[in-house]
C-alpha positions as CSV (number, residue, x, y, z in Angstrom):
1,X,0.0,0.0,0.0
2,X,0.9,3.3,-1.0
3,X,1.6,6.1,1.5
4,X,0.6,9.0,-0.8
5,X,-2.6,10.0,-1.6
6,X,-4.5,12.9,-3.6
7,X,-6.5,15.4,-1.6
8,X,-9.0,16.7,-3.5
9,X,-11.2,19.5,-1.7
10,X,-14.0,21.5,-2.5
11,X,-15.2,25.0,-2.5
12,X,-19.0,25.8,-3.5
13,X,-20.4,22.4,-2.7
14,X,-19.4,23.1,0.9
15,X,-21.9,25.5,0.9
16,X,-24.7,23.7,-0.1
17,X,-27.0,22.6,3.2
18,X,-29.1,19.3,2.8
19,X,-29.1,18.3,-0.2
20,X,-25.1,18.4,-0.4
21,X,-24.8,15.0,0.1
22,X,-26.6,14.3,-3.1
23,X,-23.6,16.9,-4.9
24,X,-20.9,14.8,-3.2
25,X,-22.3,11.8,-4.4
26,X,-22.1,12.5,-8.0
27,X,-18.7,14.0,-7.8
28,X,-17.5,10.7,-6.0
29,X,-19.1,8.7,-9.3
30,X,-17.7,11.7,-12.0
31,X,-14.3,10.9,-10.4
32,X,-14.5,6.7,-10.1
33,X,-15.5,7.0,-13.7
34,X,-12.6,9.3,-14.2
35,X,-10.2,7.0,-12.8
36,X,-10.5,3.7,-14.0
37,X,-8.1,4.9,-16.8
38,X,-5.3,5.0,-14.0
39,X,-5.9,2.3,-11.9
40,X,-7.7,1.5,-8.9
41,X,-8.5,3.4,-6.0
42,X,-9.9,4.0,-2.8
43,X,-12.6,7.4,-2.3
44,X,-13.3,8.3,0.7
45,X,-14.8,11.9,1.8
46,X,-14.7,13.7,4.7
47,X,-14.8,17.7,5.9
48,X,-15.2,19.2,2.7
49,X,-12.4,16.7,1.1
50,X,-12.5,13.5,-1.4
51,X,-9.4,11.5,0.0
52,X,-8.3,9.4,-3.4
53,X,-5.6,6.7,-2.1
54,X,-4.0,4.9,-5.0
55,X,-4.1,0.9,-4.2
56,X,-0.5,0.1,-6.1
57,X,2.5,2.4,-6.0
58,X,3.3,2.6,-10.0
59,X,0.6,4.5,-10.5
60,X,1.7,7.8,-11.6
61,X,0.1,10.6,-9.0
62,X,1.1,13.5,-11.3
63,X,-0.8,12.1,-14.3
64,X,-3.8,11.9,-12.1
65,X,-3.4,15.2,-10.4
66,X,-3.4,16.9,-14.2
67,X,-5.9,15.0,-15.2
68,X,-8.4,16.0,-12.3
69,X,-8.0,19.5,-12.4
70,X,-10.7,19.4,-15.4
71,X,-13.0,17.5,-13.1
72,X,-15.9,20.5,-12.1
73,X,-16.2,20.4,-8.3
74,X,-13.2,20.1,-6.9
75,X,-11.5,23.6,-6.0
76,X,-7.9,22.5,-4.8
77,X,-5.6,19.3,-5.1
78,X,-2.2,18.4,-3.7
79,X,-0.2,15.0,-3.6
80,X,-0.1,14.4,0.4
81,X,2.1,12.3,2.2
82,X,0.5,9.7,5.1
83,X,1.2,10.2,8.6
84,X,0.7,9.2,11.9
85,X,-0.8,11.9,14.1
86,X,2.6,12.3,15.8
87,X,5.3,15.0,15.1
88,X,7.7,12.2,15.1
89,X,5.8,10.5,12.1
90,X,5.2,13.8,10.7
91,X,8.4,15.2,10.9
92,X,10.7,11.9,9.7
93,X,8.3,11.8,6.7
94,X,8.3,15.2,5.7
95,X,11.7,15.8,5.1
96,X,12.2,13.2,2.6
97,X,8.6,13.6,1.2
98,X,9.5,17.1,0.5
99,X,12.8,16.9,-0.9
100,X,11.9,17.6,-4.3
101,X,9.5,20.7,-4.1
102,X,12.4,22.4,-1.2
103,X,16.0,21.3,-2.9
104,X,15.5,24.2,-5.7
105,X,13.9,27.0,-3.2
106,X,15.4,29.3,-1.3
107,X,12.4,30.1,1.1
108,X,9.7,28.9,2.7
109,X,7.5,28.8,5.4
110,X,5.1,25.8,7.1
111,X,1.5,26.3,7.6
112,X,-0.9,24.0,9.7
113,X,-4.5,23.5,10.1
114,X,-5.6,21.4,12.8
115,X,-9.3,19.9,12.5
116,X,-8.8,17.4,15.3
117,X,-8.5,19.9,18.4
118,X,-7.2,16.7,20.3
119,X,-4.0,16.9,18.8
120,X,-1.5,18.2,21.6
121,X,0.0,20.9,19.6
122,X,-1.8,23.8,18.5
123,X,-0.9,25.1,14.9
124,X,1.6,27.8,15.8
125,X,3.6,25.0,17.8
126,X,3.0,22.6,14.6
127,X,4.7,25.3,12.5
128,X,7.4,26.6,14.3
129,X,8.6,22.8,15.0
130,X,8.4,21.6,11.7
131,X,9.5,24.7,10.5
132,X,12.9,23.9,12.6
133,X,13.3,20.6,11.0
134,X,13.1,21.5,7.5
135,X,15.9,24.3,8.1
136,X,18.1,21.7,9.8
137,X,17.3,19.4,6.8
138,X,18.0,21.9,4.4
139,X,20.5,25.2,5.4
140,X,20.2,26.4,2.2
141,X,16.4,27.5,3.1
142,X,15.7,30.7,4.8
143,X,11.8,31.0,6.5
144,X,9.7,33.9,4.8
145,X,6.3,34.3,5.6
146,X,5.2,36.9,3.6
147,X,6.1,35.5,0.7
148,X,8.0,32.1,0.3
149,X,9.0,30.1,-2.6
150,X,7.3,26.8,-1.2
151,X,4.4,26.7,1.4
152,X,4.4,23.3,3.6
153,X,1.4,22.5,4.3
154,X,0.2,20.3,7.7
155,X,-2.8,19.0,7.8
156,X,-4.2,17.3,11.3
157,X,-7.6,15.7,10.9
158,X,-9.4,13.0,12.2
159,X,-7.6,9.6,10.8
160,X,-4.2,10.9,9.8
161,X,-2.0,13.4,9.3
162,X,-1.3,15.0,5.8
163,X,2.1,16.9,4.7
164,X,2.0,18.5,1.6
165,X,3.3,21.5,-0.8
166,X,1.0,24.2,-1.8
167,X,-2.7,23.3,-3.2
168,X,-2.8,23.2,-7.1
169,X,-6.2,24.8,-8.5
170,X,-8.8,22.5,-9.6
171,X,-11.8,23.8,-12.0
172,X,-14.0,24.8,-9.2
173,X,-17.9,24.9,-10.0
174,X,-20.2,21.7,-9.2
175,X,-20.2,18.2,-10.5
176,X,-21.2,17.6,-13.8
177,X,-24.6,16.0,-13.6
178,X,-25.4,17.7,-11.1
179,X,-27.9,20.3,-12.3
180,X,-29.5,18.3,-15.1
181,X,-28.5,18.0,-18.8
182,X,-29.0,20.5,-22.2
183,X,-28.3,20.8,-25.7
184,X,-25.6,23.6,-27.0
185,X,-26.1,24.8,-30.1
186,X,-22.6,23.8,-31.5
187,X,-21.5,26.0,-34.0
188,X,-17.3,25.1,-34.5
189,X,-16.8,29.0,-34.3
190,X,-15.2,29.9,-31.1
191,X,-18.0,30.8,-28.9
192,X,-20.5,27.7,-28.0
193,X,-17.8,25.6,-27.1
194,X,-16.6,28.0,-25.1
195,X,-20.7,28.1,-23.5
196,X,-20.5,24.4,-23.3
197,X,-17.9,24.6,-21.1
198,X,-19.1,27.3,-18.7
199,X,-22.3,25.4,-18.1
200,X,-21.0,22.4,-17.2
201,X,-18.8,24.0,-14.8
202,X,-22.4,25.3,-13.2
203,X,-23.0,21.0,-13.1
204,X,-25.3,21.1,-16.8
205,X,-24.4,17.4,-18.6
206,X,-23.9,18.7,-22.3
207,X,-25.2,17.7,-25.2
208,X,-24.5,18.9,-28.5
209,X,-26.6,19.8,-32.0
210,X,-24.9,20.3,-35.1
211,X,-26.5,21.9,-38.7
212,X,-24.6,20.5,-41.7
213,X,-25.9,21.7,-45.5
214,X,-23.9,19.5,-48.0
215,X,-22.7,20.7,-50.5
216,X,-22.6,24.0,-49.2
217,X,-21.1,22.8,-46.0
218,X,-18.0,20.2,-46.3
219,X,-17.0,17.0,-44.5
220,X,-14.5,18.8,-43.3
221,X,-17.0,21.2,-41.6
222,X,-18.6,18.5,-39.1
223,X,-15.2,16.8,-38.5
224,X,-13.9,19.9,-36.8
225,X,-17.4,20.0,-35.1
226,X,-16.9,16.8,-33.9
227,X,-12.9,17.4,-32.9
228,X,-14.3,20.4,-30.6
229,X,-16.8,17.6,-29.2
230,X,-14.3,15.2,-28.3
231,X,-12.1,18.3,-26.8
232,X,-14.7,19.3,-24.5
233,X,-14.9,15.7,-23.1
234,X,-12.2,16.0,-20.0
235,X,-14.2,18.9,-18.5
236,X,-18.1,17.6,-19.8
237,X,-17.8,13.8,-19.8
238,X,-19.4,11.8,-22.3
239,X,-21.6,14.1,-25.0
240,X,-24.2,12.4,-27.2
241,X,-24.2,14.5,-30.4
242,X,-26.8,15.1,-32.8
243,X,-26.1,16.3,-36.7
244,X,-29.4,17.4,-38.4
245,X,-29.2,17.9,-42.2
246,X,-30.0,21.3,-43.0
247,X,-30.1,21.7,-46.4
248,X,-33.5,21.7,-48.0
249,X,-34.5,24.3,-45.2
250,X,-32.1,26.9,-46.4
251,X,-32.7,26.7,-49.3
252,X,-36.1,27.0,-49.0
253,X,-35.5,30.2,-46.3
254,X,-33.7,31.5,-49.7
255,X,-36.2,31.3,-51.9
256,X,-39.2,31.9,-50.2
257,X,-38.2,34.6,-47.1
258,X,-36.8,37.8,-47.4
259,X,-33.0,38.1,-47.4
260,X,-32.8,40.8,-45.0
261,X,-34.2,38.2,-42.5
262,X,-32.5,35.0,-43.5
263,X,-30.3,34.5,-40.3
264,X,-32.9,35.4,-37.8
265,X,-35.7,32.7,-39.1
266,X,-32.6,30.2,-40.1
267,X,-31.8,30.8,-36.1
268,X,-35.7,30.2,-35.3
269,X,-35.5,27.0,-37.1
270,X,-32.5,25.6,-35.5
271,X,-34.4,26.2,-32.3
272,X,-37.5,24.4,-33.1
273,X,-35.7,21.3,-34.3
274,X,-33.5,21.4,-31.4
275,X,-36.5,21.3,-29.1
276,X,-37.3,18.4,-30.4
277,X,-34.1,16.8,-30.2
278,X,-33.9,18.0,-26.7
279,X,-37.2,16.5,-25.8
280,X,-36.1,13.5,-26.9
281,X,-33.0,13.2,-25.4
282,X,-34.6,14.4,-21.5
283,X,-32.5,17.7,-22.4
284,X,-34.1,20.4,-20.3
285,X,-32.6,23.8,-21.6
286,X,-30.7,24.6,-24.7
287,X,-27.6,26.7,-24.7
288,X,-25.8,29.3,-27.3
289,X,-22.8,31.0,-27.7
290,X,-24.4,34.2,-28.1
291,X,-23.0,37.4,-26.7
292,X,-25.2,40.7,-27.0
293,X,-24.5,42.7,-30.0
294,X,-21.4,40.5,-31.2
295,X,-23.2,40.3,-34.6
296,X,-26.4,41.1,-36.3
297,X,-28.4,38.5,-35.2
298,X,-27.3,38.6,-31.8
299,X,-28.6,42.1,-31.4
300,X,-31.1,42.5,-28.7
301,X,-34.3,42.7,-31.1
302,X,-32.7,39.4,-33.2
303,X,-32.5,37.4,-29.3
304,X,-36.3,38.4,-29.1
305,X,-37.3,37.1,-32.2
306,X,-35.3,33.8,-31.7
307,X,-36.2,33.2,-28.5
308,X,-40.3,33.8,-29.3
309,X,-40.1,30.2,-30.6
310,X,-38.4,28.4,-27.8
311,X,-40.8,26.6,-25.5
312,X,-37.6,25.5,-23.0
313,X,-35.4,27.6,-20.9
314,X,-32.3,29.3,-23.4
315,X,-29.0,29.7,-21.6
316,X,-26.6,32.2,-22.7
317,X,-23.6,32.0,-20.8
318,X,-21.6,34.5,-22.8
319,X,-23.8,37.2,-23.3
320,X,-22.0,39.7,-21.6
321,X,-18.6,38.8,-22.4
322,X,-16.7,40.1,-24.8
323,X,-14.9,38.4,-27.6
324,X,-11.1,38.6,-25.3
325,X,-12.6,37.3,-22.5
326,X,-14.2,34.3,-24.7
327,X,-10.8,33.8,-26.5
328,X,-9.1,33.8,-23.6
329,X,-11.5,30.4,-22.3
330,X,-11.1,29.0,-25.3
331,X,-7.1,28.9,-25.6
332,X,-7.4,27.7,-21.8
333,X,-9.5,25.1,-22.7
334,X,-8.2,23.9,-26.2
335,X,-10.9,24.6,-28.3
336,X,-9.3,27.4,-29.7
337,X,-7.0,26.3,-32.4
338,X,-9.7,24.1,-33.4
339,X,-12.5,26.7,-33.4
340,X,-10.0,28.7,-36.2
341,X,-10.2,26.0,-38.5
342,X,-11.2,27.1,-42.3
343,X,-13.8,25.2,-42.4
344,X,-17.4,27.4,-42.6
345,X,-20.4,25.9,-41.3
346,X,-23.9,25.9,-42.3
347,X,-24.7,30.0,-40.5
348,X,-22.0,31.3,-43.5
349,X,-24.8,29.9,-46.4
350,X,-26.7,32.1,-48.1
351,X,-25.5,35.2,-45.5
352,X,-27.6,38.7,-46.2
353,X,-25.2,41.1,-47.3
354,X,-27.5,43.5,-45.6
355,X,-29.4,41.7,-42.4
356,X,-32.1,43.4,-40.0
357,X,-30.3,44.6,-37.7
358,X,-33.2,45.0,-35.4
359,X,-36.1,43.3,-36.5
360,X,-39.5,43.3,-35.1
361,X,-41.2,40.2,-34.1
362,X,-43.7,40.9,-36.1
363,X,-42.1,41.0,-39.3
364,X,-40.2,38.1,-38.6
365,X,-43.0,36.2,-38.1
366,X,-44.5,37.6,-41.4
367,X,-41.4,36.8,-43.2
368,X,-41.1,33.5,-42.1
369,X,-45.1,32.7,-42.4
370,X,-44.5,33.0,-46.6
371,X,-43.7,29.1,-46.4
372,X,-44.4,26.1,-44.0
373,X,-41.1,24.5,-42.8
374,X,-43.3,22.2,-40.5
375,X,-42.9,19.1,-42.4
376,X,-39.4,20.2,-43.2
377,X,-38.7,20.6,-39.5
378,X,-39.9,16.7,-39.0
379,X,-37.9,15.4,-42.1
380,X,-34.4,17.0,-40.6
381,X,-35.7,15.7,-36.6
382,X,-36.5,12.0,-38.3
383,X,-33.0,12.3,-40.1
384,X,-31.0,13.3,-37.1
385,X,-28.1,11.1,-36.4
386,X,-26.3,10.6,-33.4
387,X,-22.7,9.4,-31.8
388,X,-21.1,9.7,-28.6
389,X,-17.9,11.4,-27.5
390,X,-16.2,9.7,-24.4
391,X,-13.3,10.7,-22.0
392,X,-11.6,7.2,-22.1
């Protein structure tokens, strides 16, 4: 048996009163699942903290530490040494354990948190002894609290003892799973993968719906779709994706509907058939990449007229960001250099070269009521096909 472990703690779920326990337990599953590709383990939680204990020693801690900082719910990490609650055990561990995060510093400093008040020493006392083993262990250390190079951390609670370096950030938010599932409106520009991301960091399991229009749209097109699927997998687990063939409804928006309004009841269209797919998947919300005034159909009049048709909740987690910020996620991410791709999809067909910017309901609906899509709407539904992307 190992005597390393990972502690993995949480922020916002620590928060949550009675029904926490229902959180915790689908952040214990998210991570089994995530695990199995390691190894086995043993989960335990306690006081805000998921205790993951690797059963054989080749298992390689760092590849699992990387890997669950894209698990939603956890806030911090750290590789923690095992130890008796002694400051004998403590201290004769440490100073090996910590040999390779204190032989290229030149300061540090030791900080303890004691959650089992039956422990003899109080913190202070925890520190300052510690504190005066590491020097002697290493004299090329000097102690700066303000502002060290390495933090030792000492953690007392109620089995063992941890010792460990500083906490590495984990993605915060709650469990994926947690708050229901949706279907994003997935694009492949840069924006609703970027929205996928941020709403399963709120604990949404993602779907995704795709528009293709051979031959206007290329093979090419839905492949990079699908790459951006299969990159949003390590932060949204698995994600069933749907590609509806779009092609005989543009080109009947072309010929029948104005041009001016083109995007706006294309937009329309997408959400009634994604309804549908929604309702059929047990999807409860849809989400979009949209951000307020970004481009003419995202305007504040075109979000009116687009959302008149939805009969489901629309979540827009970008909407007030601006395109920097939503870079930014993406490059963090890795959706980015796939987003860039040359490869159009089906929203660049048959583009008005002079849109409404602000369009009236009204005239939207009187645009769009020139031709029944309705059986057009079924035929794309009935014609969906799906796949699933897996983290594995």
């Amino acid at each position: 048996m190992t005597n390393e472990l990972i502690l993995a703690k949480y922020g916002e779920m620590a928060l949550k009163g009675l029904n926490r326990n229902t959180f915790e337990d689908i952040l214990m599953k998210n991570l089994r699942r995530r695990l199995r590709r390691f190894g086995t383990f043993r989960l335990t939680k306690a006081q805000s903290t998921i205790y993951i204990e690797p059963k054989a020693d080749e298992i390689d801690l760092n590849e699992v530490l990387d890997d669950l900082q894209r698990v939603f719910g956890i806030a911090t990490l750290c590789r923690a040494c095992i130890c008796e609650k002694t400051m004998k055990d403590i201290s004769v561990k440490a100073v090996p354990y910590l040999e390779e995060v204190l032989i290229n510093a030149n300061t540090f400093k030791v900080e303890a948190k004691r959650a089992d008040k039956a422990f003899p020493l109080k913190s202070p006392e925890i520190c300052a002894q510690l504190g005066g083993i590491l020097s002697e262990a290493y004299p090329h250390l000097t102690v700066d609290v303000r502002n060290p190079d390495v933090t030792v951390m000492v953690e007392i609670r109620d089995t063992n003892a941890f010792v460990h370096g500083a906490n590495l950030k984990g993605a915060g938010g709650l469990p994926v799973g947690s708050s229901g599932k949706a279907l994003l409106l997935l694009s492949g520009g840069i924006d609703s993968p970027v929205a996928g991301y941020r709403m399963a960091r709120r604990g949404v399991q993602i779907a995704a719906i795709h528009y293709v229009s051979p031959p206007y749209t290329s093979d090419r097109a839905q492949e990079k779709v699908e790459q951006l699927c299969q990159e949003l997998t390590p932060y949204c687990g698995n994600i069933a994706f749907f590609c509806v063939p779009f092609t005989e409804i543009q080109e009947a928006i072309k010929t029948h509907c104005p041009e001016e309004y083109f995007t706006v009841i294309m937009r329309r269209l997408m959400m009634e058939i994604a309804q549908k797919i929604a309702e059929k998947d047990n999807c409860l919300a849809l989400i979009t990449g949209e951000s307020v005034g970004q481009v003419a159909s995202q305007t504040m009049q075109a979000i009116a007229c687009t959302d008149a048709v939805s009969r489901i909740p629309v979540f827009r987690p970008l909407i007030g960001l601006d395109k920097t910020e939503i870079v930014e996620t993406a490059r963090a991410i890795g959706t980015f250099e796939t987003s860039t791709l040359p490869y159009e999809d089906c929203c660049t067909v048959f583009t008005p070269k002079h849109p409404k910017v602000r369009p009236s309901l009204a005239e939207i609906t009187r645009a769009q009521s020139r031709f029944d899509f309705t059986e057009m709407i079924e035929k794309a539904v009935a014609e969906t096909e799906m796949k699933i992307f897996s983290y594995m």
